[in-house]
N, C-alpha and C positions, 0 to 999 in steps of 0.2 A: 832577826835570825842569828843564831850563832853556833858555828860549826867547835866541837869538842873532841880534839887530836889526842888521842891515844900518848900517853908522857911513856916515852922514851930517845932513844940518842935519836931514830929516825926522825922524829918529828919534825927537826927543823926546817927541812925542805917545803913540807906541807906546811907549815903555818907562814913559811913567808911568801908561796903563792894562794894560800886561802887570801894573808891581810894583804896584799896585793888589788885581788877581787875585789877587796872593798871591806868583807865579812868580820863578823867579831870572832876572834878566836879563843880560846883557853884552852887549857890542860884534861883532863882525866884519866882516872886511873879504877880499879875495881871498886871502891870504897865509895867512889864519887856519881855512878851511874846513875841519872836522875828514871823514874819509871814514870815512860808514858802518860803523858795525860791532858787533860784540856787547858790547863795552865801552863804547860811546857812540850806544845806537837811540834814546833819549830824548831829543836836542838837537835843536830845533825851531829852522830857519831863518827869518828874517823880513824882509821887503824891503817899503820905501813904496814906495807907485806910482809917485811924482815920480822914482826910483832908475831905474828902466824907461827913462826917455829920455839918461840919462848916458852920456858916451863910457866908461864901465867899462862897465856894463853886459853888453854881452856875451860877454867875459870872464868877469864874474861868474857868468854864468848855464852856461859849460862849465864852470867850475873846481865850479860843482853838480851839474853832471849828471856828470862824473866822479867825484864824490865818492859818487854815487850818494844826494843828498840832496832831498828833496821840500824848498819851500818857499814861504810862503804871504806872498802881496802883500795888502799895507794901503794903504786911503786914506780920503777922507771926502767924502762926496754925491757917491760916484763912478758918473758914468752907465754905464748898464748896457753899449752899445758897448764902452767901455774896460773892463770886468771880465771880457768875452766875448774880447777880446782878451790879454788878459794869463793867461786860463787857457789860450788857444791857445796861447800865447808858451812855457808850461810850468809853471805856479804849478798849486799842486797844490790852493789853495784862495783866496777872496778874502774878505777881514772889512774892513767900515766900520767906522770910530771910535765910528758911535753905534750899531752893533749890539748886542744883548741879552751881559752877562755869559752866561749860558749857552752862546750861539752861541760864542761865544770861547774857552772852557771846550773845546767840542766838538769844533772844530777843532783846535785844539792836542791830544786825547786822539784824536781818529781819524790824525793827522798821526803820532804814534807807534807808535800799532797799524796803521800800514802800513808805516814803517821795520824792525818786527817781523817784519811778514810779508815785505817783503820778503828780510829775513836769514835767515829760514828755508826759503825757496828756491832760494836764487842767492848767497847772503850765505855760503860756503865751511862752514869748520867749526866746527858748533855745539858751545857747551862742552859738548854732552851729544847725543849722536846720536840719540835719539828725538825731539829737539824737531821733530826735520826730519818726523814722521809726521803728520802733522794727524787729524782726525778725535774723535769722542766717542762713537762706538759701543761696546758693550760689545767685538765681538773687538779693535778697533783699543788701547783702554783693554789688553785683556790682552796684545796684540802686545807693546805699548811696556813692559811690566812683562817680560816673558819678554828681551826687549833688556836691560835692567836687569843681569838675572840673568846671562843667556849674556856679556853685554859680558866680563867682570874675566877670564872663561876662556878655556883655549885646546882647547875642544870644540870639531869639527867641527859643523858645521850643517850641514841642508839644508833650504831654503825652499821651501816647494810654493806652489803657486800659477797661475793662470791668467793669460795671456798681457797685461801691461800692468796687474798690480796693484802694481807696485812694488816685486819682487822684491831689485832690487839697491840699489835708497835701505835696503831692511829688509839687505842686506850692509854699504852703507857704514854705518850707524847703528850696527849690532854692531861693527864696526870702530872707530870712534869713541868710544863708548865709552872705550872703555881703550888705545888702541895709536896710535901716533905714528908708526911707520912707516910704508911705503908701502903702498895698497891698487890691486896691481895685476885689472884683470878681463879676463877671457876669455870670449868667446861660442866654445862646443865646437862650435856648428853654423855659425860663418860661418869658418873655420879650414879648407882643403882635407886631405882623409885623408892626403896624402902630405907632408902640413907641419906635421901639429898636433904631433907628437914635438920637431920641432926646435924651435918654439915654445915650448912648455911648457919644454922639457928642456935646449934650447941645440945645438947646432954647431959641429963643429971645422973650420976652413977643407978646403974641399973634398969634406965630407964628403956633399955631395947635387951635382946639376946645378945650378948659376947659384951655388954658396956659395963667394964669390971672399974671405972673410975670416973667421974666426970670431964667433960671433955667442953671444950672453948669452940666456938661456933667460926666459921671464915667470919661471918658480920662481925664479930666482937675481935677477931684479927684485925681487922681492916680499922677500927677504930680511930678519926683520925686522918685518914685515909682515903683512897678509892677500892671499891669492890667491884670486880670487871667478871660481868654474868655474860661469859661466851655460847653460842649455840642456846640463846633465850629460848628460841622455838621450839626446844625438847624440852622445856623444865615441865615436870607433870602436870596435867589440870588440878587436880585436890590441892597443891601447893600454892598454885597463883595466890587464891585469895588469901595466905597468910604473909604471901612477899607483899602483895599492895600493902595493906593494913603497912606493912613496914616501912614500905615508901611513906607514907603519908603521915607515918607517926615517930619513926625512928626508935620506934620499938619494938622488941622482941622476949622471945621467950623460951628459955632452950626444952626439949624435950623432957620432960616430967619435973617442969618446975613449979614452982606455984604463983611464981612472981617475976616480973617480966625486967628488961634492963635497957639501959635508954647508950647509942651512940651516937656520933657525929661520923658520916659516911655518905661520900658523892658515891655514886652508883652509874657505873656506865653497862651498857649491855651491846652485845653484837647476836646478826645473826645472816644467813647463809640462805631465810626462807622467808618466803612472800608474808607477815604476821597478818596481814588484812584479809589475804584470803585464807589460812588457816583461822581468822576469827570467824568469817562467813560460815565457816565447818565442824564450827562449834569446838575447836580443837584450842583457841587463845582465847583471854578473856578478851574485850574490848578495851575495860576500863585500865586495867596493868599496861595494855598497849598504849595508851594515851599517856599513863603515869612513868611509863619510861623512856615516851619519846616525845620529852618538852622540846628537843630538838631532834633532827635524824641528820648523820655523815653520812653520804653513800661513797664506794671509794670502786673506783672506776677498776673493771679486769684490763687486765694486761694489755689485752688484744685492742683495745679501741685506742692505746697510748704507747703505741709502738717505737714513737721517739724515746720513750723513756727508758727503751730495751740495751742501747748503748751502755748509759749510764750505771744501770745494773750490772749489766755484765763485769765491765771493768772493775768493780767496786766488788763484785762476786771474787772475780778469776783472782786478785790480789790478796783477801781476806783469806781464801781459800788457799792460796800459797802458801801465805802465815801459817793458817792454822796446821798445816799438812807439814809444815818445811821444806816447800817446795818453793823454786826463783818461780816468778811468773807474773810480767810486768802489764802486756796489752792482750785485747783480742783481734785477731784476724778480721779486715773489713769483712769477707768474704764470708767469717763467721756470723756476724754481727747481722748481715744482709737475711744472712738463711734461718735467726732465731727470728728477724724478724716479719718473714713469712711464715712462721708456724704461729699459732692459734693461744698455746699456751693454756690449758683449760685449768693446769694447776696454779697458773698466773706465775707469780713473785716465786712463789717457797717451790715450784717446777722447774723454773730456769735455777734457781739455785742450785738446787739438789743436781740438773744437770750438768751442771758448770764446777761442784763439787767431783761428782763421778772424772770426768777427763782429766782434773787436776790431780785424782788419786793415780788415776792411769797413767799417765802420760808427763814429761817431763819440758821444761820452761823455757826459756821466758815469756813464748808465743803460744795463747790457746790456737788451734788450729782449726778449718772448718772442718779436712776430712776424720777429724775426731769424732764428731759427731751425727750423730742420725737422726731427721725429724720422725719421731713415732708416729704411727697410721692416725688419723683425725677423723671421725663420725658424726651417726647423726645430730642435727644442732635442734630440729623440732621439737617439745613434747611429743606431740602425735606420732612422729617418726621412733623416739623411746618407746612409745606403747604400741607400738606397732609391732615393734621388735620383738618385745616380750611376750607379746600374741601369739607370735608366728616361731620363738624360740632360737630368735638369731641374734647378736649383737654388731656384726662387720667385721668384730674386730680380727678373728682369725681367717679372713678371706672365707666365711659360711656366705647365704645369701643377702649378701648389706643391699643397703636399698641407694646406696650410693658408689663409687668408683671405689675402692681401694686408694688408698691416700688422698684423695681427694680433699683439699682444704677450705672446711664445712667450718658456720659457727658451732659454738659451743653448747651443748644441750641443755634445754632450759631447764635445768635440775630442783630447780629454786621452783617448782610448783607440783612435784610430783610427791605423792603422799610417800610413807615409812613401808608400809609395805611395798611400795612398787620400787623404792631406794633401796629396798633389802632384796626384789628378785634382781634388780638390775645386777647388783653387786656380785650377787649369787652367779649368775649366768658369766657375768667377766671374769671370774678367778675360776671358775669350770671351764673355758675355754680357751685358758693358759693363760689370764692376766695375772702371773705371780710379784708382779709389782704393785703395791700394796697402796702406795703414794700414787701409781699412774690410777689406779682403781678406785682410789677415795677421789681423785680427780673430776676424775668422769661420772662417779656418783653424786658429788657436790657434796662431800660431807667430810670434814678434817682427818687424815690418815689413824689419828688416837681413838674415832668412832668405830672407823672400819675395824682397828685392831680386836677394838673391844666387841664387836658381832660375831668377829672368827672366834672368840674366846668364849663365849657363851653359846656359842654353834647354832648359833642365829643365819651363818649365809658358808 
């Protein structure tokens, strides 16, 4: 670890209780700011207070915040106003000269396990793509081992999983793993039926309406690579049998060609929907299902690994500081207790998005529980969905629900209900004021980009 003191006259008090502590110290100056990253998450910034009113100064302080470095101001009998101020300024912590070896210790070990966590969110590619999965639950523990295993091959996957558990970070992490190429994705359900071949497949100039040039297919992207077919369950019947033929042969043929072209592409797929019983309904092929899941991930919702709800959070609330420029170091037990009695239906990218929102609101270094509000929870049955829809109610604006008002109910089994009845559901929630777009894709089980795209075609 080595701590890197701000080069001016102040400095010398700070570097000779840093090397006191034990720590390596050096110099820096604007020119020298290392950015962020997995080779250097251990170098701790450090600036005197007196530094704060220099004509550098603010300089110094973008040429940090683009390096993407926290950095912590020192002074001594510095009144509490000016500490109040300097963490508003953007110092991620403040230490007096005569504060406790410990506190100083702390600081500097919490200041690197947040440069950690920040590189494991937004910090690009981990030397090892399961770092990117947090969690200490036993499935999460076996997820990140079964990544281990699948990464070095080139098996098809397919990752099951409910809408917003993180299907495609569990894509890029097998990707990462072992391959350098490019990892192109595709969402099968925000793609129009009458473009997803040319997409996938490519285009010879002219060969559809408005195709004034030829065009390179995602497969001929990904070349090399991974190609990550999200929401598999929506890709059109007419199309399967030209994706198999591709699986099995690694060729293709872009749309009015006359001669087909050969890549080298692992192929991972996810999806949100039972593929066994939409084959039963004649809706999947069989054989595409078999060919794209030489193995299956399932990746556990939220709610049945509630231990892991801590872990996010913290790693949430901090990220989200970053990115807002907001201080904001822990969560409240008392938060942490009441997220983890809510159900979570939007799982992972739910709690985020909520943990986002109070960070925009509200100001640091403690998330707080009276922040936030558990939304009303419903029916968890199919049968209770179509029940719903029969009788023209959904609960959720206190109409006749077939359950209590908040009442903490599983999660509706979304993952078996056909397009039509995911598009009245949907219908029916945003007609009776669910103008949250993300809680609504939630409770439909279908990614927030699908919902967008049905309001957009005025489909619900």
């Amino acid at each position: 670890m080595t701590i890197s003191v701000f080069d001016s006259e102040n400095a010398k008090p700070m570097v000779q209780r840093l090397s006191a502590l034990g720590f390596n110290c050096q110099r820096f100056d604007s020119g020298s700011i290392k950015e962020l990253s997995h080779e250097y998450p251990d170098v701790v910034y450090m600036v005197p207070i007196a530094a704060l009113n220099s004509a550098d100064w603010p300089t110094m302080r973008v040429k940090l915040a683009q390096a993407n470095r926290y950095y912590v101001v020192v002074g001594r009998d510095t009144p509490t106003e000016e500490i109040v101020l300097a963490v508003r300024d953007g110092a991620h912590d403040f230490l007096q000269l005569e504060d406790f070896d410990s506190r100083w210790e702390s600081a500097v070990r919490k200041i690197v396990e947040s440069q950690k966590l920040w590189l494991q969110l937004y910090g690009g590619i981990a030397k090892r793509g399961k770092e990117l999965l947090m969690g200490e639950s036993p499935s999460m523990r076996a997820l990140r081992q079964s990544i281990d295993r699948l990464g070095p091959t080139n098996a098809t996957v397919l990752i099951t999983g409910e809408s917003g558990v993180g299907k495609e970070l569990v894509a890029t992490s097998l990707h990462r793993t072992n391959n350098t190429g490019p990892f192109v994705a595709v969402n099968c359900a925000a793609i129009p039926k009458d473009l997803i071949e040319a997409e996938l497949f490519g285009a010879e100039r002219g060969a559809y309406t408005g195709s004034i040039k030829a065009r390179q297919g995602l497969v001929e992207q990904a070349n090399g690579g991974t190609l990550f077919l999200d929401e598999i369950g929506e890709l059109d019947f007419g199309l399967q049998p030209k994706l198999l033929r591709f699986l099995e042969t690694r060729a293709a043929r872009r749309v009015g060609a006359n001669s087909e072209y050969k890549v080298q592409v692992r192929v991972i797929s996810a999806t949100n929907q039972n593929l066994e019983q939409l084959i039963s309904k004649g809706q999947f092929r069989a054989d595409l299902f078999y060919r794209i899941s030489e193995v299956t991930l399932p990746v556990s919702p939220l709610r049945v690994r509630k231990d892991d709800i801590a872990v996010y959070a913290l790693a949430f609330v901090r990220a989200a500081g970053e990115r807002f420029g907001k201080h904001f170091e822990n969560v409240e037990p008392e938060l942490v207790r009441l997220f983890q009695e809510y159900d979570w239906p939007g799982n992972v990218r739910e709690l985020k998005n909520a943990i986002e929102r109070m960070v925009i609101l509200y100001d640091g270094p403690t998330l707080r529980a009276g922040w936030w509000e558990a939304p009303l929870q419903y029916p968890a049955p199919e049968a209770a969905l179509a029940g719903q829809l029969a009788h023209g109610s959904t609960g959720r604006m206190g109409a006749s629900a077939p359950y209590p008002a908040g009442t903490s109910l599983p999660l509706p089994v979304t993952g078996n209900l056909s397009r039509k009845q995911r598009l009245e559901l949907a219908a029916r929630l945003i007609s009776e004021g669910g103008h949250d777009l993300t809680w609504v894709a939630a409770q439909v089980g279908v990614n927030s980009s699908t919902l967008y795209r049905w309001r957009k075609a005025n489909k619900i």
